[in-house]
C-alpha positions, 0 to 999 in steps of 0.5 A: 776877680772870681772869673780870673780865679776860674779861667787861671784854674782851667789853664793849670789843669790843662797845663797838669794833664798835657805838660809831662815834664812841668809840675804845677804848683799852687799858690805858696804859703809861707813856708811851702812843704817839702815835695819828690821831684824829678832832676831837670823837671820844671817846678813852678812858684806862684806869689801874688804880690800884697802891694799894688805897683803901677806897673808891675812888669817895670817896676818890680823884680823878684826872684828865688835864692835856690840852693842845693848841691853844688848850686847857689843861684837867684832864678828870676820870676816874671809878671804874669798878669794881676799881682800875680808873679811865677818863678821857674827852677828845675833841680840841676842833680838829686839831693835836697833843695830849697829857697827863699823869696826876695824883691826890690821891694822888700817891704812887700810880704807877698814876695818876700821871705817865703820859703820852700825845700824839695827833694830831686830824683834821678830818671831812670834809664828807661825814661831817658830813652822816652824823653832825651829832656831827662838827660838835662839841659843842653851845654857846650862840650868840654872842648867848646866846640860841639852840644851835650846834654847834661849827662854827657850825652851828645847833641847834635841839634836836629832843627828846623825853621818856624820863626813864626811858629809861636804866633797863631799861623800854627796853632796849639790844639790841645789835641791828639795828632796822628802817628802817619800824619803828612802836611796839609791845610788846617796843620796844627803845632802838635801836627808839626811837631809829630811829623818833624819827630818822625824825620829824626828832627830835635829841634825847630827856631822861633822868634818869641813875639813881633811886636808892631807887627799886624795886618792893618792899614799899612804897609809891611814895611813903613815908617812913622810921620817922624820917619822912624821905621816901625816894622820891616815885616814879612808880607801877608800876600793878597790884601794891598792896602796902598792909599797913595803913592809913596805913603801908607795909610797914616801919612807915613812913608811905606817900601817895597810895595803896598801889602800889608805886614802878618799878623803876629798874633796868638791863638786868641787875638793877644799882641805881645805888648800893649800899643803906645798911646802916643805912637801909633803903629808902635808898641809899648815896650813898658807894657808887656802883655802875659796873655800872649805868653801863656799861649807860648808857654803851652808849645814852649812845654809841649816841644820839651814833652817831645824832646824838643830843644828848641832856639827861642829868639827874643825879636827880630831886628826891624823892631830896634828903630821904633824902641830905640827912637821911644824908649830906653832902649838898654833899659827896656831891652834887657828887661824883655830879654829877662822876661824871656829868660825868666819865663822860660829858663826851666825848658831846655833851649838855646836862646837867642838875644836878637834875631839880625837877619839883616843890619840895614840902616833903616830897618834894623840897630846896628850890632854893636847897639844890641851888643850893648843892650845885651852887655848891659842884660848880662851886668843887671840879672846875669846869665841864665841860671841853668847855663843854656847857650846864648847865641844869636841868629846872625847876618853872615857871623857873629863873629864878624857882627860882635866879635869874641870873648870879651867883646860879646861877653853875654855870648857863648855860642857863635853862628853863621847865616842868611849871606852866604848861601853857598861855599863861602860860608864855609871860609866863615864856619873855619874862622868861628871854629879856630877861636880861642876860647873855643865856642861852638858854631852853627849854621842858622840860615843855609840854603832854603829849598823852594826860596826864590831869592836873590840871596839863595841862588848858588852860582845863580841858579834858582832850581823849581821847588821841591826839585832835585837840583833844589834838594841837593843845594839843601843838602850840600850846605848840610854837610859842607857847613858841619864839616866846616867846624859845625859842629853844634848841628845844623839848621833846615829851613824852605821858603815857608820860615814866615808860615803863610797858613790856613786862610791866607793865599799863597804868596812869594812864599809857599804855604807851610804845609806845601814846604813841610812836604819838601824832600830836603828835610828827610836828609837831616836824619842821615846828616845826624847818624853820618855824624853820630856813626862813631858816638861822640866821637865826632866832638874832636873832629879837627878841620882838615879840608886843606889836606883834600887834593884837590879840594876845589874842582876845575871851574868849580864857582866860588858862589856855587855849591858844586864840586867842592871837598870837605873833611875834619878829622881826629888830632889822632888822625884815626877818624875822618868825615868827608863830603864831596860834593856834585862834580867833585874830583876824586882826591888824594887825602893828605895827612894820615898816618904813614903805612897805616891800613884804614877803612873806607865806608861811602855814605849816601847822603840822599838814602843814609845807607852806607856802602860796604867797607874798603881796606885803604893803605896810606903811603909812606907820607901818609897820603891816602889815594881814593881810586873812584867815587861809589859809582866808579866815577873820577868825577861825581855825578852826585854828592858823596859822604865818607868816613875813613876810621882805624 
């Protein structure tokens, strides 16, 4: 007991010397001192319970009643090992605040009936400029159609794709990194963050855990002797572990070939969840194991240190058969949905409840059996309590998979993703984008540079990567998505999502240091001051690419990424955002304000500069002639950004 007391000790000092925004707390008497705190900075609870429990992850909930201005809420805590429990807050506005203690076992006087005040500050103006965090967590705008923080400010999300950046394949240091640091072999998560900071980025996804996920004896993917599927999980190239044609190692039945699945693990070698005793290769979702979590907690707190609002996904989708098949999956589901809530809904982020790249039969639930799952998370504990976006990465749309309003109650977020990879997704954004109530949208899975993959080769191209042909693909679903009613932001992503890393060969897929040297993430930071040119005022944008004549150039494929128009603009008609795509035909723009003189600015997309202004007349039916593209072409050979503005 003495050598845990030590090893929890050295974790709170580190976390107290690397972690800015968090302030750490000892374990709480009965009634806690008041303390100075700063508005939307982490403040942690610790309890240790006095009653002993079989399971303490099943079997008890606890929680704080926190009240202050205009706030009156439960915030949940988690099991973080022993009899030991946290509880995470953070002040929403300045004022006095204070709480008491509750559990579904109220006789336990650990949990119960502690109580504590403090009182929040507000940040400076100045450290709001060191920390974008400070400003708040990030919400849907008034007009549910885009992000702001807190204070209003807008934000246009920034993000990059490292699903299995919380795993060991990027490791935490503790340990400086250097201000010119570039992508190379041993690369550590401090490293990848400093260098995506750098190309303007606010944000990278990542799956919380993988559970079943290992390199072991079977195959990546494979099912169980009873023909459950266990895992649909990406390969670790090199080491084949087939046993027998057909079968993996344990008698089941394997897929798609012979490599054996990553591993999943943190740092330290922890799993997310105890195995199962009586299934093997299968998790036990009744057993979570905090030791992994503390590992996430460190880059969870580093990426809000860095102003960073990460998407934090529960699991990804190939995992639902194997719970579903053993456990009580609305039950145990939500209750891992919790822990992820609880444990981190003092950062600022945008959860995810279920990364549904694919719904295949056998490797995935169906959407509606997630749905349920989720519904049923909602009714039990209720949304987060700081109200971050709850969204999910999706095959194709959410809207399609789950639907809107009522029917996905948990879900206030839509996204597009993975299929299509090209113009049609942006038929897809349109439909998110007139719903009512209106929902914010966002492009999770585009076009992936460097991916060699039947689902990402627009009109059927599959372009070497790194080239330009490639790069430009990345950048087309940038602004074709956005101005498509994406307004929320946008995420990046290469071939290199699984982080194939220091040790493994090189595979189907690049190593990550290779793919993080990509050119197409460079664009991002112009995507972001093209949009943010004019403020926040890009919230209101309305869609208006049917006014482009024409928009669709002659022969321009419907599965392609080349000579199509994009445009939203203002319901005042005195804002306008364009992209023209490579081969785009110069256009009419229909709908302006008869008479009216605006102003044209090209943008270059590639460069982020903008060209010098042009005086532009509407006609008497308000329709805007644009005589040429920058290059003085009727047809563009490249792609082409403009605003037009009063």
């Amino acid at each position: 007991m003495n050598r845990f007391f030590s090893h929890l000790a050295k974790k709170i000092l580190l976390l107290c010397v690397t972690l800015s925004l968090m302030s750490c707390v000892a374990p709480l008497t009965k009634n806690a001192q008041q303390k100075s705190v700063h508005v939307w900075e982490m403040q942690e609870l610790v309890f240790f319970a006095a009653k002993p429990y079989k399971n303490y992850y099943t079997d008890v909930d606890m929680w704080v009643q926190l009240k202050g201005p205009n706030f009156y809420k439960r915030v949940y805590g988690f099991w973080d090992g022993d009899n030991r429990f946290v509880v995470r807050l953070v002040a929403t506005v300045p004022g006095e605040w204070t709480w008491t203690s509750g559990a579904n076992h109220n006789d336990d006087s650990g949990l119960n009936g502690r109580t504590g005040s403090f009182t929040a500050a507000s940040w400076s103006k100045k450290e709001k400029q060191q920390n974008p965090n400070r400003r708040g967590f990030v919400r849907v705008s008034p007009n549910g159609h885009a992000l702001e923080y807190a204070d209003g400010t807008p934000f246009f999300m920034v993000g990059d794709t490292w699903l299995a950046g919380t795993t060991w394949r990027l490791p935490f240091r503790n340990a400086p990194t250097s201000n010119d640091y570039t992508p190379s072999p041993g690369m550590g998560f401090e490293d990848a963050v400093a260098f995506r900071k750098r190309q303007g980025f606010n944000s990278v996804s990542m799956i919380s855990s993988f559970p079943n996920w290992d390199a072991d004896v079977n195959p990546s993917t494979h099912a169980d002797a009873s023909g459950i599927y266990v895992r649909n999980a990406w390969e670790k190239f090199g080491y084949d572990v087939s046993s027998g044609k057909g079968t993996d190692a344990s008698g089941g039945v394997s897929y798609w070939g012979s490599f054996t699945a990553k591993s999943m693990r943190d740092e330290y070698g922890n799993l997310p969840f105890a195995m199962s005793a009586q299934r093997k290769g299968v998790s036990d979702f009744t057993r979570i194991n905090p030791a992994y979590f503390k590992s996430l907690d460190r880059k969870m707190n580093y990426l809000s240190a860095q102003g960073f609002v990460p998407l934090l996904e529960t699991v990804r989708r190939d995992v639902g058969p194997s719970w579903n098949a053993y456990f009580n999956f609305n039950e145990t589901f939500a209750r891992y949905m919790q822990y992820i809530v609880a444990r981190y809904g003092a950062n600022n982020l945008l959860f995810s409840g279920i990364h549904l790249d694919w719904i295949p039969k056998d490797f995935s639930l169906t959407a509606a059996q997630f749905n349920e799952a989720l519904t049923y998370h909602l009714k039990k504990y209720g949304p987060p309590p700081f109200n971050q976006p709850v969204t999910t990465l999706i095959d194709r749309s959410t809207y399609e998979a789950f639907g809107h309003g009522d029917k996905v109650p948990w879900l206030n977020m839509h996204s597009v993703g993975n299929k299509p990879r090209d113009h049609r997704v942006s038929e897809t954004l349109e439909t998110e984008f007139k719903l009512t109530p209106a929902y914010p949208t966002i492009n999770f899975e585009p076009y992936y540079t460097g991916w060699l993959h039947s689902i990402n080769k627009p009109a059927g191209e599959e372009p070497p990567a790194n080239s330009a042909r490639d790069n430009y693909f990345a950048r087309a679903q940038m602004y074709g998505s956005v101005l498509s009613g994406g307004l929320s932001g946008h995420v990046h992503g290469t071939a290199a999502y699984d982080i194939t890393t220091t040790g493994e060969p090189a595979g189907a897929r690049p190593h990550f240091w290779d793919a993080m040297n990509y050119e197409s993430a460079n664009y991002m930071q112009h995507l972001n001051n093209f949009v943010q040119s004019e403020g926040k005022r890009y919230q209101n944008l309305l869609l208006a690419s049917d006014q482009i004549f024409p928009r669709k150039a002659a022969g321009s494929p419907e599965d392609g990424l080349d000579g199509w128009s994009y445009m939203m603009r203002t319901a005042e008609k005195d804002l306008a955002l364009l992209y023209f795509e490579n081969k785009s035909e110069v256009p009419k723009l229909k709908g302006f304000i008869p008479g009216k003189t605006y102003t044209l600015k090209w943008f270059d997309p590639v460069t982020g500069k903008w060209e010098k202004p042009l005086a532009l007349r509407a006609d008497d039916e308000g329709t805007l002639n644009l005589q040429s593209f920058p290059q003085q072409e009727s047809v563009a050979s490249r792609d082409w950004a403009a605003k037009i503005s009063l």
